[in-house]
N, C-alpha and C positions, 0 to 999 in steps of 0.2 A: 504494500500500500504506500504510494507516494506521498509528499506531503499535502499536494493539491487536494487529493481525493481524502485524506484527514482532513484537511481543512472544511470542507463539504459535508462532511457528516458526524454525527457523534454518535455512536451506539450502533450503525445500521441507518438513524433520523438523516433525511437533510436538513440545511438551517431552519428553516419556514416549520417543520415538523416537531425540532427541537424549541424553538420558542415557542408557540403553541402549546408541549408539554410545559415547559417550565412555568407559564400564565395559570397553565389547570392546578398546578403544586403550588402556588404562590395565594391561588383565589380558593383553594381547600385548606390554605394552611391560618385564609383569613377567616373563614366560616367555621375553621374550628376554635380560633382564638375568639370571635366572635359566642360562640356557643357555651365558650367556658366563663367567659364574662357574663353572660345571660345569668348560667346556672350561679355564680357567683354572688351576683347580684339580687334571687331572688331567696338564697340563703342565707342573706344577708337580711334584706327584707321579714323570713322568716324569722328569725332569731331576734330582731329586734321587735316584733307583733308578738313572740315568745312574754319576754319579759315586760312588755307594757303589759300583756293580761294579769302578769304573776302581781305587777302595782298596783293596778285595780281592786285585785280580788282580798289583797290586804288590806287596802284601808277601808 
């Protein structure tokens, strides 16, 4: 394999193939970080509805 024809491909991909993969890994790796801030956020939520009831139901 030359270097032309490395330069042209990565894995088997041509460029156009390879960028297109990397957009899909970049835009699932944002929907997961998205997803974990969700769950985060709604345990978060959770926990703090937790302990306002526990104030409540003392006084």
């Amino acid at each position: 394999m030359n270097g032309w024809l490395l330069s042209q491909t990565i894995n088997g991909m041509d460029r156009e193939a390879a960028f297109i993969m990397g957009g899909v890994i970049v835009e699932y790796i944002l929907w997961l970080a998205g997803a974990v801030l969700l769950f985060y956020a709604v345990a978060h939520l959770w926990d703090w509805l937790e302990k306002e009831i526990k104030k409540r139901r003392k006084k």
